[in-house]
N, CA, C and O atoms as CSV, one atom per row, in Angstrom:
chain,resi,resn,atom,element,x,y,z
A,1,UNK,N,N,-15.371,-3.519,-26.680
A,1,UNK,CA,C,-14.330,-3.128,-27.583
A,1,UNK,C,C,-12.989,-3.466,-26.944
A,1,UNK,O,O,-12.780,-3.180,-25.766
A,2,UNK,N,N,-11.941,-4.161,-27.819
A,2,UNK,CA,C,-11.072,-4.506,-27.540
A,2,UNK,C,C,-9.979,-4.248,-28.329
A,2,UNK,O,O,-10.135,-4.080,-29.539
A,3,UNK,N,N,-8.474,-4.172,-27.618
A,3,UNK,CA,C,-7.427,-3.833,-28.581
A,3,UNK,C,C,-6.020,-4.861,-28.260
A,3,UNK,O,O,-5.347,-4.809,-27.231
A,4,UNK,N,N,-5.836,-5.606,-29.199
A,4,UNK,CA,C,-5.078,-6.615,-29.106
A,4,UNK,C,C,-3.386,-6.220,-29.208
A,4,UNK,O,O,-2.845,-5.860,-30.253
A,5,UNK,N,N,-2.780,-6.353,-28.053
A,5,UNK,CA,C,-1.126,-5.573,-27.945
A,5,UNK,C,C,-0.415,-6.950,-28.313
A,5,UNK,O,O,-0.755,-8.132,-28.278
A,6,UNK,N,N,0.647,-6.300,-28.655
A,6,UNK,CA,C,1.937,-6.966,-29.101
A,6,UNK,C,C,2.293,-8.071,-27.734
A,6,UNK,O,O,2.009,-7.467,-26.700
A,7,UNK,N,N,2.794,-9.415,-27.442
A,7,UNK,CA,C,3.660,-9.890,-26.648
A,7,UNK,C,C,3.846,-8.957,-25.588
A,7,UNK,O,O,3.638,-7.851,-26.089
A,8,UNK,N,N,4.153,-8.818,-24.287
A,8,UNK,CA,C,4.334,-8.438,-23.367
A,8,UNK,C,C,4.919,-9.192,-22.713
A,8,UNK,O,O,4.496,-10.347,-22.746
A,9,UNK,N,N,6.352,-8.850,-21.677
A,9,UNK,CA,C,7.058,-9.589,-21.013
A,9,UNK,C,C,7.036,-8.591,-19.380
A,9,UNK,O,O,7.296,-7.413,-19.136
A,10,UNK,N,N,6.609,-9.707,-18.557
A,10,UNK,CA,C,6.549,-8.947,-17.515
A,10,UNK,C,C,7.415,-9.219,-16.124
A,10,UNK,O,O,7.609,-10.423,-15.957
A,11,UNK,N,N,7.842,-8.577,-15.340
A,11,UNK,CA,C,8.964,-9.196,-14.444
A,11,UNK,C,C,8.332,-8.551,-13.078
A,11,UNK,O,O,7.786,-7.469,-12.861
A,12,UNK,N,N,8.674,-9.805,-12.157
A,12,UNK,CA,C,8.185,-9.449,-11.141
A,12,UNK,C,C,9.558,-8.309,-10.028
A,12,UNK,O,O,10.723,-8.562,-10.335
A,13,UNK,N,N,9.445,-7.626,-9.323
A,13,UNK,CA,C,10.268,-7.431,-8.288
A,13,UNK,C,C,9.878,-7.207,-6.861
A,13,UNK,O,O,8.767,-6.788,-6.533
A,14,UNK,N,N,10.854,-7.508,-6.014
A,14,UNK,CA,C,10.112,-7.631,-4.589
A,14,UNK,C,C,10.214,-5.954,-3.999
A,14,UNK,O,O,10.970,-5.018,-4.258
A,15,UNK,N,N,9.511,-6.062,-3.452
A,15,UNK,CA,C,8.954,-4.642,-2.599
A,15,UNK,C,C,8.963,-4.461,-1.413
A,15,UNK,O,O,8.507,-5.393,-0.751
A,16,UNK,N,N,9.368,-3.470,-0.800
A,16,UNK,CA,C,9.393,-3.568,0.733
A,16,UNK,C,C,7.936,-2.877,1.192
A,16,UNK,O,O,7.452,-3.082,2.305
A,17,UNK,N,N,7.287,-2.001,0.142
A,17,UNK,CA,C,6.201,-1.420,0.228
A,17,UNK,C,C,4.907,-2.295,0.545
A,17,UNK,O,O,4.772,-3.408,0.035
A,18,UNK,N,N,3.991,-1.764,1.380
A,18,UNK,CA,C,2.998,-2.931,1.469
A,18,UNK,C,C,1.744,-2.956,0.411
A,18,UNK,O,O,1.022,-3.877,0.028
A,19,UNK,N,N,1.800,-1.220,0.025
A,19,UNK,CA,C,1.056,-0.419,-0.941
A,19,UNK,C,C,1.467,-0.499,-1.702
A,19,UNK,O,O,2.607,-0.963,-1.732
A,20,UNK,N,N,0.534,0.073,-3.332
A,20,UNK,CA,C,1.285,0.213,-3.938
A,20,UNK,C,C,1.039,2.392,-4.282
A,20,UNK,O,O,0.013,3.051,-4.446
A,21,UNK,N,N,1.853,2.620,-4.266
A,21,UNK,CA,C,1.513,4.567,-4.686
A,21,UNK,C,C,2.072,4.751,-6.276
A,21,UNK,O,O,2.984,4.385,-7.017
A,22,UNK,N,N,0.776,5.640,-6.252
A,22,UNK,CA,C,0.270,6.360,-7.786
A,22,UNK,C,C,1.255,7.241,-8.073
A,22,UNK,O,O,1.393,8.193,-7.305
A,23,UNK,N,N,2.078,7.120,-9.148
A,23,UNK,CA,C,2.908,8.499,-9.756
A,23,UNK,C,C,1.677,9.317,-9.835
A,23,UNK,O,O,0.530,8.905,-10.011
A,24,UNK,N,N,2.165,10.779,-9.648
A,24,UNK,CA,C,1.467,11.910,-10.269
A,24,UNK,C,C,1.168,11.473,-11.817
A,24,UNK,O,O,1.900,10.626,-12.329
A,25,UNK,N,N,0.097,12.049,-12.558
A,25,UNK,CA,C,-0.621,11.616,-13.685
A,25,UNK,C,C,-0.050,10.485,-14.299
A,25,UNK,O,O,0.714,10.327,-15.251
A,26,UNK,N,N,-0.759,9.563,-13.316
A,26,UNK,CA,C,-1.128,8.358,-14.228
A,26,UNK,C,C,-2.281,7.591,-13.200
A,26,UNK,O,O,-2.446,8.088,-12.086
A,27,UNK,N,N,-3.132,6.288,-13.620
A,27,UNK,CA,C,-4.263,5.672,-13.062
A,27,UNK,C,C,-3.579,4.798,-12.741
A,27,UNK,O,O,-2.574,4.556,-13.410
A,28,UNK,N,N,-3.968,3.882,-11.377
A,28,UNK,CA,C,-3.945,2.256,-11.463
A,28,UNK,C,C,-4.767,1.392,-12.348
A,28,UNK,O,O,-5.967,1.658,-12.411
A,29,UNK,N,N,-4.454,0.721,-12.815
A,29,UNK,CA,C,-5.093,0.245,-13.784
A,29,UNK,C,C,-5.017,-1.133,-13.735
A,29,UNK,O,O,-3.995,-1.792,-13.930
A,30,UNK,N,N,-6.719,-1.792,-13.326
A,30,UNK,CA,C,-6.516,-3.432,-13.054
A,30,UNK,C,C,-5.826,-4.285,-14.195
A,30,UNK,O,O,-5.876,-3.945,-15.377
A,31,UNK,N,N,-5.227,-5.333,-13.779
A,31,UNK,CA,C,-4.838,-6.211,-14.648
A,31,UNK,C,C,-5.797,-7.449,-14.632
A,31,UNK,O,O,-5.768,-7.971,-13.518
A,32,UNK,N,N,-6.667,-8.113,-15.533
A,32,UNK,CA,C,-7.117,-9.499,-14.876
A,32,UNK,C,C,-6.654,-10.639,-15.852
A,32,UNK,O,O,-5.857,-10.517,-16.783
A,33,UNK,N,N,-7.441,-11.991,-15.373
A,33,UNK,CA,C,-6.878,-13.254,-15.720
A,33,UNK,C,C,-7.310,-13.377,-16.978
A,33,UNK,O,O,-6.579,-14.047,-17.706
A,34,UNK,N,N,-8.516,-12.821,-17.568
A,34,UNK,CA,C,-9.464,-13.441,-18.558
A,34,UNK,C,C,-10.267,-11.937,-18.615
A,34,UNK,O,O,-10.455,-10.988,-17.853
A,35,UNK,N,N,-10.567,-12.274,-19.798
A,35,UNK,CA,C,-11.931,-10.821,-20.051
A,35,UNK,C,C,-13.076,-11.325,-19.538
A,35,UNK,O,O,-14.076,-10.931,-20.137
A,36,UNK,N,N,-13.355,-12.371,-18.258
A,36,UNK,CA,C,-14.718,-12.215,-17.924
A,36,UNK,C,C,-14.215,-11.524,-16.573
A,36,UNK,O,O,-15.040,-11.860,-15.723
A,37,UNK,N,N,-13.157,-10.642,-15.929
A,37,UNK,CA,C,-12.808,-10.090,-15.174
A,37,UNK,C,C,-12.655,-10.221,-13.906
A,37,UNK,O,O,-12.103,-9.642,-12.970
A,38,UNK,N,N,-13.312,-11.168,-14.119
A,38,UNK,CA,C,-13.806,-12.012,-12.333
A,38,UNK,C,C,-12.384,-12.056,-11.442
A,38,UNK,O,O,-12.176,-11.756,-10.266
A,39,UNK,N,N,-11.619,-12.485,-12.347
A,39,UNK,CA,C,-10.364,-11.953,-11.139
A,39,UNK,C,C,-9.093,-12.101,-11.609
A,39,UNK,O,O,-8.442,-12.897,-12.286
A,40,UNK,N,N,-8.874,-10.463,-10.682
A,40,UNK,CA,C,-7.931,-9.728,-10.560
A,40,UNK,C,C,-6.735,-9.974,-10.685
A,40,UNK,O,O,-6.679,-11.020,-10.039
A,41,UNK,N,N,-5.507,-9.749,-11.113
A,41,UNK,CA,C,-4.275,-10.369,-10.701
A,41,UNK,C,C,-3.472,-9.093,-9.648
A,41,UNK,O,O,-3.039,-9.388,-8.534
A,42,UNK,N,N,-3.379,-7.705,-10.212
A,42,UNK,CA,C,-2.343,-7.182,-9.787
A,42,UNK,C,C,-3.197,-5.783,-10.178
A,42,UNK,O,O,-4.329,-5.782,-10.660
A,43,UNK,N,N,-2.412,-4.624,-9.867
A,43,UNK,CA,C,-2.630,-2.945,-10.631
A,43,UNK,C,C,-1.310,-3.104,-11.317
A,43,UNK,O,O,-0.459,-3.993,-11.356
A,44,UNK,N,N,-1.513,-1.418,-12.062
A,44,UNK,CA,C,-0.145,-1.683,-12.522
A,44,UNK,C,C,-0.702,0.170,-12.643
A,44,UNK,O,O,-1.840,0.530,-12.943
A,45,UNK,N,N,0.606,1.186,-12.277
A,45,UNK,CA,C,0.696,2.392,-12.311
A,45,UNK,C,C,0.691,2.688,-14.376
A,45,UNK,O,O,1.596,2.403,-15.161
A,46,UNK,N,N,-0.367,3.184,-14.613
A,46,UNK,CA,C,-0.236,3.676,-15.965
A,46,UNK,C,C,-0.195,4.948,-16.063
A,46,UNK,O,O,-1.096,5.637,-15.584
A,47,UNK,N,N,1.324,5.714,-16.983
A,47,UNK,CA,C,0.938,7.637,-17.484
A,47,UNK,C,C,-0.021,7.443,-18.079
A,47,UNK,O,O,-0.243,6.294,-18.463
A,48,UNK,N,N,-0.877,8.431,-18.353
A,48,UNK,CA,C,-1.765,9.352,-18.992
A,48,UNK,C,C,-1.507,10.351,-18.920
A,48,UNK,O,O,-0.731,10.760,-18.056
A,49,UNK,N,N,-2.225,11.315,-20.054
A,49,UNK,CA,C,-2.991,12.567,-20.575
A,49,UNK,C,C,-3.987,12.736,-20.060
A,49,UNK,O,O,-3.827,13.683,-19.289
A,50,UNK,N,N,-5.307,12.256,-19.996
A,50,UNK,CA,C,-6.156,11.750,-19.551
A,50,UNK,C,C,-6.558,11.904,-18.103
A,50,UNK,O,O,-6.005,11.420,-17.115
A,51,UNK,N,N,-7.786,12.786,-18.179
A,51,UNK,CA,C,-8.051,12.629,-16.708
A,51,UNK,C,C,-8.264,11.399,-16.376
A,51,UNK,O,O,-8.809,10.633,-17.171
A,52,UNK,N,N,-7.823,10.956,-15.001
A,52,UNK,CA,C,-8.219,9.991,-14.294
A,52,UNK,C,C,-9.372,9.265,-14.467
A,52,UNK,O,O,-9.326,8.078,-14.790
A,53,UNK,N,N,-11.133,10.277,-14.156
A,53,UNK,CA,C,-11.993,9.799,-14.228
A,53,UNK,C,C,-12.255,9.414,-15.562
A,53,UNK,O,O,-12.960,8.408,-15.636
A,54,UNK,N,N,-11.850,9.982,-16.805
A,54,UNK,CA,C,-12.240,9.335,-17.671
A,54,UNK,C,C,-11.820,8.212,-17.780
A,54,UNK,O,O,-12.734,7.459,-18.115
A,55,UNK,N,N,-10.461,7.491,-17.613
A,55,UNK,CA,C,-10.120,6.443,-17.770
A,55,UNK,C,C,-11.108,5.094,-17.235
A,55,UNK,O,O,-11.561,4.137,-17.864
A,56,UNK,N,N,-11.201,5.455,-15.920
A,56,UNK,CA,C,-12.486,4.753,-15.029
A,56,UNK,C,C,-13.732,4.317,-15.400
A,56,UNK,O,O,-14.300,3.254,-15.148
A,57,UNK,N,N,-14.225,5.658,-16.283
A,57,UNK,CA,C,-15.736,5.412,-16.866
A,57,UNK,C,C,-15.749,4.465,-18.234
A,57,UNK,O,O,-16.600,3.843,-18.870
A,58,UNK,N,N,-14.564,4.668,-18.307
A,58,UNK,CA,C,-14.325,3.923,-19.822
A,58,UNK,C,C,-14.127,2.184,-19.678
A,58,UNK,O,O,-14.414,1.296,-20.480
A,59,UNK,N,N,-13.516,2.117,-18.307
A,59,UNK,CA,C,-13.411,1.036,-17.722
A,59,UNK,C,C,-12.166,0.425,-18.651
A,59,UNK,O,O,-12.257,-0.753,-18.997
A,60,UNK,N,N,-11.590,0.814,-18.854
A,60,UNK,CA,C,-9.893,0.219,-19.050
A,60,UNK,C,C,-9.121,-0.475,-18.073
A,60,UNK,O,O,-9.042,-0.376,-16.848
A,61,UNK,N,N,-8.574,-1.198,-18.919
A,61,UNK,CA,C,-7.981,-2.483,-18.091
A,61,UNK,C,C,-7.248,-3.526,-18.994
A,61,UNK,O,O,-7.505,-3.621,-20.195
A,62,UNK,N,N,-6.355,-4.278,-18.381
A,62,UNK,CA,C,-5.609,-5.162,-19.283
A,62,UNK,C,C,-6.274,-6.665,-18.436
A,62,UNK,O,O,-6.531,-7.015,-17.285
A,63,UNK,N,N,-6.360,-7.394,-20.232
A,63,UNK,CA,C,-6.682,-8.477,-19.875
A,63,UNK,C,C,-5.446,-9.977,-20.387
A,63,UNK,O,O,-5.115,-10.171,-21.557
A,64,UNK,N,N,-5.121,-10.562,-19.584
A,64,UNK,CA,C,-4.098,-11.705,-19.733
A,64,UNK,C,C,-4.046,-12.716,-20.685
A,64,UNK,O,O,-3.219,-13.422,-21.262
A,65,UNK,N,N,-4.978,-12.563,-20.643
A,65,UNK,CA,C,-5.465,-14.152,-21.825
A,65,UNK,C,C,-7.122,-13.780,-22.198
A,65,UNK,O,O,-7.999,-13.521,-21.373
A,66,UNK,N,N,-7.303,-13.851,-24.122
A,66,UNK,CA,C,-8.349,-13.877,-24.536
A,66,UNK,C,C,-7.996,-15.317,-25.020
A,66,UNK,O,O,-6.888,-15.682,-25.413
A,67,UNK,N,N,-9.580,-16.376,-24.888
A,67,UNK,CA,C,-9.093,-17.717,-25.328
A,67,UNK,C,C,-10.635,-17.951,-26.867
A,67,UNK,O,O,-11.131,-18.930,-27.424
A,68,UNK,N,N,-10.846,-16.379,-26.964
A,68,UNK,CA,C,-12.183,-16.491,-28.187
A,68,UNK,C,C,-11.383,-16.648,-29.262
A,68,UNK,O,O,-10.539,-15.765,-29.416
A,69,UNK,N,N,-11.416,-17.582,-30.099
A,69,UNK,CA,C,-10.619,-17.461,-31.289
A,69,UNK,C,C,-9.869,-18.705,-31.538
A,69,UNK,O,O,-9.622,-19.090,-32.680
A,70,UNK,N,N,-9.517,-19.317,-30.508
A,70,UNK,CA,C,-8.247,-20.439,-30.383
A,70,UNK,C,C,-9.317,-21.844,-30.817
A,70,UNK,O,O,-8.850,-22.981,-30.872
């Protein structure tokens, strides 16, 4: 199951951090290249409601490029 978002513009900035740290309630949440997931690009700190583990079991995640359809 999938949910198709609007355009997204994303900007990089440099970090002195080597980590990256979790706000209080919210998940890291993988980003990948393709929905066959194989690989990774980045996390990205997401709020939630939502316990943590549920997010996990549900296996949420943003994917970069779907190319089914084109």
């Amino acid at each position: 199951m999938s949910v198709r978002l609007p355009l997204l513009k994303l900007s990089w900035s440099r970090s002195t951090q080597n980590k990256q740290k979790k706000p209080s309630g919210s998940v890291l949440l993988p980003v990948y290249l393709n929905g066959s997931r194989r690989e990774l690009l980045f996390t990205i700190p997401l709020p939630t409601s939502l316990p943590e583990k549920v997010i996990y079991q549900r296996g949420v995640a943003l994917v970069t490029s779907n190319l089914k359809g084109i």
